[in-house]
Residue, then its C-alpha position, 0 to 999 in steps of 0.5 A: x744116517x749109519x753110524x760107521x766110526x773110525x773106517x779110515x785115518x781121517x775117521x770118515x763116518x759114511x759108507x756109499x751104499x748102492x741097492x738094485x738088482x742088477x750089478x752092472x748098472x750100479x758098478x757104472x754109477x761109481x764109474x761115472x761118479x770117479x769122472x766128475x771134477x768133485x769126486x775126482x777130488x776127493x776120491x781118496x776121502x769118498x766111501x768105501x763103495x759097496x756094490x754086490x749082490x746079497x748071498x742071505x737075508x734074514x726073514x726077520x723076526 
């Protein structure tokens, strides 16, 4: 679990990550999530959302 403290006034401690190669199909996953009776719901309390596309990587050490 990453540790995001404080990203919000109700200090919601998660962020939703989305990883693949493509943009268009991960961008349609939080579209078709915002539909659902749940995530409806609860939107405001939901996130952030991170999708996009990495410009630079570190090689590592």
């Amino acid at each position: 679990r990453l540790a995001c403290h404080g990203l919000d006034a109700k200090d919601n401690e998660f962020l939703i990550g989305l990883i693949g190669q493509k943009l268009h199909p991960l961008s349609h996953v939080v579209q078709a999530m915002r539909s659902t009776r749940q995530t409806a719901e609860y939107i405001a309390q939901m996130g952030p959302f991170f999708v996009g596309h990495a410009r630079w990587q570190s090689k590592g050490a």
